[in-house]
C-alpha positions, 0 to 999 in steps of 0.5 A, a space after each residue: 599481058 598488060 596489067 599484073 594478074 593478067 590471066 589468059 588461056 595458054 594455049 590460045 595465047 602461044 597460038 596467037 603469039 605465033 599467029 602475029 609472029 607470022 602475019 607480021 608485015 601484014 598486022 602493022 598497018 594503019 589498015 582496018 583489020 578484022 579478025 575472026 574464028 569460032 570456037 577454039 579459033 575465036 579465042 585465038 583470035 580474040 587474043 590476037 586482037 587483044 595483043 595488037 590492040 594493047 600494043 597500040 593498034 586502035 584499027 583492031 575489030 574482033 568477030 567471034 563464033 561460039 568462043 568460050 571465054 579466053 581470060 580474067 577480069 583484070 583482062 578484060 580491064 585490059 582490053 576495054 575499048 577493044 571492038 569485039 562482036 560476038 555470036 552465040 547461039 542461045 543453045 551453044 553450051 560453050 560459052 555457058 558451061 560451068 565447072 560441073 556441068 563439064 565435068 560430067 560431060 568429060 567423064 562420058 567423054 572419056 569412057 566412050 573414047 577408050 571405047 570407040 576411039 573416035 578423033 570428033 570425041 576426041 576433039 569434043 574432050 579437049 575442048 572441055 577439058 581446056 576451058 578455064 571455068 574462071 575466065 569471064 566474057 568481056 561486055 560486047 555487042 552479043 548478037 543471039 541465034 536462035 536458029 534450029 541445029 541439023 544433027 550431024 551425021 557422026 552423031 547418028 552411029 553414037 550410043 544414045 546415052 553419049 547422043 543425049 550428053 552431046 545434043 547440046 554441042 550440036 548448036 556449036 557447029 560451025 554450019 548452026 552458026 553459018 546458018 543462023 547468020 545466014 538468017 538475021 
C-alpha cells in the first residue's frame, strides 16, 4: 500500500479489499464520504479509507471506535493527511495492549474455551490473537471516554479468575462507546 515496507494487518485489509470492491459505484464520487466501525470494523474501515484516500480520493473522513491499530510507521507516512477521528475509551484495553499482556490474556482464554466452548471467548481470543503488537496509531484527533462500563450479562455465568481477566475489555463494548458519546 503506497511506500515500499508498508505493513497493514492482512486480514483487515482482504476485508477492505472486498469492501471497496463491493461498494464500488458507491465509493468513486466527489461526495463527502465517512467511514466508520469499531473494533474489528474500525480497522477495516480505517483500511478502507486508507485505500480510497491514496488512490486520490481527498473527501475521505474516518471515524473509529475502540480500533486497535491496523498498520506500521511507514503507513502511517502513507496515510498523512487522511481525516481520521478516533474514540477510546480510557479503560479499552484494545488499543493499548502490549505483546505480554495479551499473551497472558490468550492463555486464560484458551484453557476456558476448551472448557466452556463459548463463541463470545471465542471471539475475545481471535481478537487477541490477531493484533499486531508492532503497528502503531496514527496522530489523530483522540477524543477519550470516561464513562463507567455496565458488565454484560454473559460475563456473569464465567468462572471469577476468567471474570477478573476480561473486566477490562468490557470497556470495549460497543454499548460503553454508545454511551459515553451519548454523554460528550
Amino acid at each position: 500500500m503506497g511506500i515500499s515496507g508498508t505493513k497493514v494487518h492482512r486480514g483487515f485489509y482482504d476485508i477492505a479489499i472486498n469492501a471497496i470492491d463491493k461498494l464500488e459505484n458507491l465509493l468513486h464520487t466527489k461526495k463527502h464520504i465517512v467511514i466508520t466501525g469499531h473494533s474489528l470494523g474500525g480497522g477495516v474501515g480505517m483500511l478502507v479509507g486508507s485505500i480510497l484516500f491514496v488512490k486520490g480520493n481527498k473527501n475521505v473522513e474516518v471515524i473509529t471506535f475502540g480500533s486497535p491499530a491496523v498498520g506500521n510507521d511507514l503507513y502511517l507516512h502513507t496515510i498523512k493527511g487522511l481525516k481520521h477521528t478516533r474514540y477510546t475509551h480510557i479503560y479499552d484495553i484494545i488499543g493499548k495492549l502490549n505483546k505480554k499482556v495479551a499473551q497472558k490474556i490468550i492463555a486464560v482464554l484458551r484453557r476456558y474455551i476448551r472448557k466452556y466452548n463459548n463463541v463470545w471467548l471465542r471471539s475475545v481470543y481471535f481478537l487477541l490473537s490477531s493484533i499486531n503488537y508492532d503497528y502503531v496509531y496514527d496522530k489523530c484527533k483522540t477524543i477519550y471516554l470516561k464513562n463507567r462500563a455496565t458488565t454484560p450479562q454473559k460475563y456473569k455465568n464465567l468462572p471469577y479468575v476468567l471474570r477478573v481477566a476480561l473486566t477490562p475489555l468490557k470497556y470495549h463494548s460497543i454499548n460503553t462507546y454508545k454511551e459515553g458519546v451519548e454523554k460528550l
